[in-house]
Each structure stands twice: as structure tokens, then as C-alpha cells.
N, C-alpha and C positions, 0 to 999 in steps of 0.2 A: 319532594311532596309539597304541595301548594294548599294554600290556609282553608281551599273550598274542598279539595282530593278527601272527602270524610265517608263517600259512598264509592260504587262503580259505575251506575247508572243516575242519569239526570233526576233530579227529585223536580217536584211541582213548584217548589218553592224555595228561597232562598235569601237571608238578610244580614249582608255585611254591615258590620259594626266596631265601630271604632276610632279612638280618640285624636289620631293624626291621620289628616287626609291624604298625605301623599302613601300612607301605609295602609289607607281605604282605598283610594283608588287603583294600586297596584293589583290589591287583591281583588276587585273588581275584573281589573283587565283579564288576569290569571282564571278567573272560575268562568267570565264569558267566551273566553278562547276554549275551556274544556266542553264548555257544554254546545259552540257551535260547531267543532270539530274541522271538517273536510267543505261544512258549507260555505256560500258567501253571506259576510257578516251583514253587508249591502241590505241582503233579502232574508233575510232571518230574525236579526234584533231591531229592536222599536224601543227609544227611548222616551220617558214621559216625564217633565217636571210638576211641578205645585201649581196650577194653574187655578185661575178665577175667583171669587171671592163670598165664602170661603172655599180654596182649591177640595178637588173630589177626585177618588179612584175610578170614576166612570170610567171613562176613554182607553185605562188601563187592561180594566177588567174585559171592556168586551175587543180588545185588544190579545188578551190572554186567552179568550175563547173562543176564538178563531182558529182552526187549523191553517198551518201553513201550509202555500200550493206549492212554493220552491226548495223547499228546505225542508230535512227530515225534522224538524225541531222549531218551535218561535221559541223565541227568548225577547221578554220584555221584562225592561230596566225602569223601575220608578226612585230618581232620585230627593234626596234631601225629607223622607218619609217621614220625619220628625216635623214636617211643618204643616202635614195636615191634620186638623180637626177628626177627633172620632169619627164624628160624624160622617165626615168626608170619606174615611177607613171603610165604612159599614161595607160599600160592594165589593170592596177587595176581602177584607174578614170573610162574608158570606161566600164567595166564591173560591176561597181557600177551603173552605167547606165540603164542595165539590171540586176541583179544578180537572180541566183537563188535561188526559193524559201525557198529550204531543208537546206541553207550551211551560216553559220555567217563567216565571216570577223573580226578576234578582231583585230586592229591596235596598238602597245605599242609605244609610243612618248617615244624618247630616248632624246640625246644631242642635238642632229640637231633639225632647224629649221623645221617646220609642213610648206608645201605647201597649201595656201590658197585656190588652185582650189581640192587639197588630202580634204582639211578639208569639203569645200561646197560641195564635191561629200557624202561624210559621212552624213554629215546632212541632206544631200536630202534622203534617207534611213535609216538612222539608228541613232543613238544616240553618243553623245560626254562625256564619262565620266573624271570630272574633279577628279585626285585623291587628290591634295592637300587641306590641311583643310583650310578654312576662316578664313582670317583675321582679323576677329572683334568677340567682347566673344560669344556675343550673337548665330553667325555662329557656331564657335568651341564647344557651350555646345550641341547644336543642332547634330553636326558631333561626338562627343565622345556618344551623349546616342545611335544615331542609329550603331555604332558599337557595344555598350554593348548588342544591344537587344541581338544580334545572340551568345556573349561571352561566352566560357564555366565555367565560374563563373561570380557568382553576388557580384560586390559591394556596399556594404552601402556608402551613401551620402558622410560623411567624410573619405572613402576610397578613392572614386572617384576624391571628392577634392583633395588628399594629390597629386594621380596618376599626375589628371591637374595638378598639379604648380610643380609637379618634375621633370616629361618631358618638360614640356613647349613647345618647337619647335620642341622636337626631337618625335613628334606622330607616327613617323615610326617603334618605339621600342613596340608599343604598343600590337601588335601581338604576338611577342614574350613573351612579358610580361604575358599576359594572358593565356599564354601556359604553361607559368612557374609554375604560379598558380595554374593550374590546374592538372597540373602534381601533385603538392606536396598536393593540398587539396583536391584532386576529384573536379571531374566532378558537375556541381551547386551547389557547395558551397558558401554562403555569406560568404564574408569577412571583418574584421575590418582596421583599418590601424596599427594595430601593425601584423597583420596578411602579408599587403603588404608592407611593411617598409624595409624588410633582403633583397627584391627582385629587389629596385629598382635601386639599383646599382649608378652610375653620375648622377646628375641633368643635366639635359638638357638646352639649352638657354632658355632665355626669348624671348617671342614675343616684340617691341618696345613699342608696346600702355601698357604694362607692368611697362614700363619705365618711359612714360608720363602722367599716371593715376600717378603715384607715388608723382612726380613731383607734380601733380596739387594738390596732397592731403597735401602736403607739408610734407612728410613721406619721411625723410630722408636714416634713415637705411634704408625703403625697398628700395627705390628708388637708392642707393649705391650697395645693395644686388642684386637688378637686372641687374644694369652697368655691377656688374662683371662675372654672368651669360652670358651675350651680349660677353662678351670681351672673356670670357674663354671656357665654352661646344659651343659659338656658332660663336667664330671664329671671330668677325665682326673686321673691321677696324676701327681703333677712327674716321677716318673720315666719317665713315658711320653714326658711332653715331652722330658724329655732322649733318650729314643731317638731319638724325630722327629729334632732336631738334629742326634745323633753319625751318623745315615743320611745327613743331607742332604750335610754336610760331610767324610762318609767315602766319598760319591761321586766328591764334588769330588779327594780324597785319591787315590783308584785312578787319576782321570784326569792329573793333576798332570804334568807333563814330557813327556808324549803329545803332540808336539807334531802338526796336522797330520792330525789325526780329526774325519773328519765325521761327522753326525748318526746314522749306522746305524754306522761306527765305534766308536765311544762307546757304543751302547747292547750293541754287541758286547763289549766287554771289559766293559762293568757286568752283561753275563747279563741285558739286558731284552728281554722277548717283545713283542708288541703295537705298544703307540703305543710310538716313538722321542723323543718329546717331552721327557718326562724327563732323558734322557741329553742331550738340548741346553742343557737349564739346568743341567745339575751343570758341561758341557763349560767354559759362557758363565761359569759360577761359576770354574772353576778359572782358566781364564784372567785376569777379571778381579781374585782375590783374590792370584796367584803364588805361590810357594811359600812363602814370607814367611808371608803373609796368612793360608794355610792353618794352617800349622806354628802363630801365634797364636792363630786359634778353636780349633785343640784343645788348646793352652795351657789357654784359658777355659773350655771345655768339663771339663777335668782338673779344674780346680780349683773349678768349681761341683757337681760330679760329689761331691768329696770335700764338700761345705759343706753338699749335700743329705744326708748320710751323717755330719754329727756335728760335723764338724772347725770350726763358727761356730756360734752362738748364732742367727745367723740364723734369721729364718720362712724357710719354705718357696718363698713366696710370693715375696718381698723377692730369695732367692738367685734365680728364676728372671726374675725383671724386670731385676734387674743384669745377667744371664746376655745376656740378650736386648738391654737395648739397649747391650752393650758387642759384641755381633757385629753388630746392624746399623749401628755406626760403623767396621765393621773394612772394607764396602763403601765407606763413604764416603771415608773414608784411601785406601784404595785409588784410587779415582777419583780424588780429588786429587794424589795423585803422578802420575797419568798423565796428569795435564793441561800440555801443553803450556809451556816457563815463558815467562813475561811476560803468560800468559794469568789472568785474574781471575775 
């Protein structure tokens, strides 16, 4: 299933959206292939950018309202939609209003901001595809099998695995990657992971909850191995890491003496919508760390906060690896007081 496959039939309208382009454009490719079918793409789609100043939906619009003479379908693509003015919006807005029947609208969100009354005109018609992957695993195993369905190669389980944890953030590569594959093994070939291994080139960042699972398991190396992922394929500023951190452990913090919440509990006093998941591992955190435990990480949290900001000589680098594996020994400590005595 493909990130546009939300209906059966073509809708009037349609606005891909999302934070990395190479996992905007894919999905672009993917919903323009559905909706021109059997036609020629030649004689069917019409591309338009931001043009003139300030750029306008004219050209677009009476573009859009045109029946096609070759093709059962137009499909006209306005990209980087973020970069026009309201104003500019107003004939596309209006003729989302009506549009007609025969002729899709694909919208590409670029840098600029999405107008709010652009976005409620879309949805009164037609569909919003998100292209970025979810940020929680569960989301993400869900978003990697329905791209595998359609993939010109199959991989086995511990393929798939190596694939996940090698990109990590960078899922945008993943097209390509499978293209790679297929080139070199044919067309539905199963694969091993010494089969995908030559192809994957840099590991890609870590996701944060990568970070703070590590943490919680009190899995140092990984949890060091993922920092530096964060730091290096994925760009991040140490101060960002330190947000990740003071989020994860200021969940734990709100939940702290709560005794007695369960999972929709917890996500209720944290203010979380959606998946409930979340609020079970800050809950599983607080409990397991105590108040103790807690009260300690933002100890460390303090005082690498001030080291990132002057107060040592430290790298950067160095404060945030102390930082790290002195919190995932504060799970271990932990566990070990709570183990039973006489137990080893």
C-alpha cells in the first residue's frame, strides 16, 4: 500500500506533505503513477511552479479545468505550494470549491509554510498525504512493510532488520536502495543480509527514542553508538540532544508519585493524543528509576547543561558521552537495588 492508496477512486484533489524530500518526492511519483494509470504521462500531467511576482494559482487552475482530450484523467502537479501568497492561493482555494470532475490537483509542500484555508480547501475534497515516517517503532515497522509490499525485491526478516537500523532516519535512501538491489539481483529476489550489506553505504542517524530506549535498558555501548549516529549522519546539535534527554526524564518527572496509573492515565496527565505508548515508558521509567533515580538524572542533566555552556574545558562531544553513559548506569543502579538480597 502507497502513502496516496487512502481511496479507490481519483479524488479532485490531493497535498503531499512532508519533512524530507526525497520521502516527498517518492510519494509524489507513487500517487501520480496511481492516478495516471494505463495513460501516457506525456499527455496527461502538467507540471507548474511558483512563478511571477508575487507567483499565482492562475495557470494552474485553468489548467485544472480543462478536460483532457487524450487521457481519461488530467493531473496537474503545483509544486513547492508553500511559497505562494494567500493571495496567489485565492483561485485554486475557489476552484477546490468546485473542481472538476475528470482533473486531480497533486499539491507538493515544499519549505514554506501550508496556508490553513490551502490545507481546509484540500480536505474538503480530497486527501492529505503525509510523507514522513512515524515517529514511534511501532508506526515505522508498519511504514517500511507497506513499502516492501510494492519493492522489486524481497527481504528476509534479518535483511529487513539490518536495512532498519542502518538508515535509521535517513528512510529517504530507501528507494534508491531497493533499486540497487534490484538492479544487481533481479527483479523478486529474496535477499539475505550479507546480500544487502556492499549496498548500504553510511549509516544513517538514529531516531531519539533509539537513544532513550538505550538509556532505559541501561545498554551503554548501544546507547553511546546511537549518540554518535545523532551527532554525526544526523547533524543534530548537542543541544538538541540535551532536549531529547530533559523530555524524556521530565516525563518521568510529572509521572513520579502517581502511584497507580495506567497506560491512558499517564498519557492523560502527560497531555498525549494518539498512541498511548509513550506514556507507558516514561510510567515503566519512573517507577523503575524512583524518586531517587530521578532527582539524580537531572542532577547530571544540570550539570552537563552548564559544561555544554562554558563552565569545562570539555568537547562537546566528550560532555555529551559522559552525560550518556552516566544515565544509562542510573537504570542499572537501579535494578540492582531492586533485586532481591541474596540474589546475584
Amino acid at each position: 500500500m502507497t502513502p496516496a492508496a487512502s481511496t479507490d477512486a481519483p479524488l479532485p484533489a490531493y497535498l503531499v506533505r512532508g519533512s524530507d524530500a526525497a520521502l516527498r518526492a517518492a510519494a509524489v511519483r507513487s500517487l501520480v503513477d496511481q492516478l495516471v494509470g494505463e495513460d501516457d504521462p506525456s499527455l496527461v500531467v502538467e507540471w507548474h511552479d511558483p512563478d511571477g511576482d508575487p507567483p499565482d494559482t492562475r495557470a494552474a487552475v485553468e489548467a485544472a479545468g480543462t478536460p483532457s482530450f487524450l487521457g481519461t484523467r488530467r493531473v496537474v502537479l503545483l509544486r513547492d505550494v508553500g511559497a505562494y501568497p494567500l493571495e496567489g492561493l485565492q483561485p485554486l482555494i475557489a476552484y477546490l470549491g468546485d473542481p472538476l470532475p475528470g482533473s486531480s490537483v497533486v499539491l507538493v509542500a515544499g519549505e514554506g509554510r501550508l496556508h490553513p484555508k490551502l490545507v481546509e480547501a484540500v480536505k474538503g475534497v480530497g486527501h492529505v498525504v503525509d510523507a514522513d515516517v512515524p515517529g514511534n517503532k511501532k508506526g515505522r515497522t508498519t511504514w517500511l512493510a507497506r513499502r516492501l509490499e510494492d519493492a522489486p525485491v524481497r527481504l528476509s526478516p534479518p535483511a529487513l532488520a539490518l536495512v532498519d537500523e542502518h538508515l535509521g532516519e535517513d528512510l529517504g535512501r530507501l528507494a534508491n536502495l531497493l533499486e540497487a538491489l534490484a538492479a544487481a539481483y533481479g527483479a523478486g529476489a529474496r535477499l539475505e543480509p550479507d546480500d544487502v550489506t556492499p549496498f548500504l553505504g553510511e549509516a544513517g542517524s538514529a531516531p531519539p527514542w533509539e537513544l532513550t530506549d538505550a538509556i532505559d535498558r541501561g545498554d551503554t555501548p548501544g546507547a553511546l553508538a546511537t549518540l554518535h549516529r545523532m551527532l554525526d549522519a544526523g547533524d543534530r546539535h548537542p543541544l538538541v540532544v540535551m532536549a531529547t534527554l530533559h523530555g524524556h526524564f521530565g516525563r518521568m518527572l510529572r509521572l513520579d508519585g502517581l502511584d497507580g496509573l495506567d497506560e491512558a492515565g499517564a498519557a492523560k496527565v502527560l497531555g498525549l493524543k494518539g498512541s498511548t505508548f509513550p506514556a507507558r515508558k516514561a510510567r515503566d521509567g519512573a517507577r523503575a528509576l524512583g524518586s531517587a533515580g530521578i532527582a539524580d538524572a537531572f542532577a547530571l542533566l544540570a550539570a552537563a547543561d552548564l559544561d555544554l555552556r562554558g563552565a569545562t574545558a570539555w568537547p562537546e562531544r566528550l560532555v555529551l558521552e559522559v552525560l550518556v553513559a552516566r544515565l544509562s548506569r542510573l537504570r542499572r543502579a537501579a535494578r540492582s537495588k531492586a533485586r532481591p538480597a541474596g540474589r546475584r
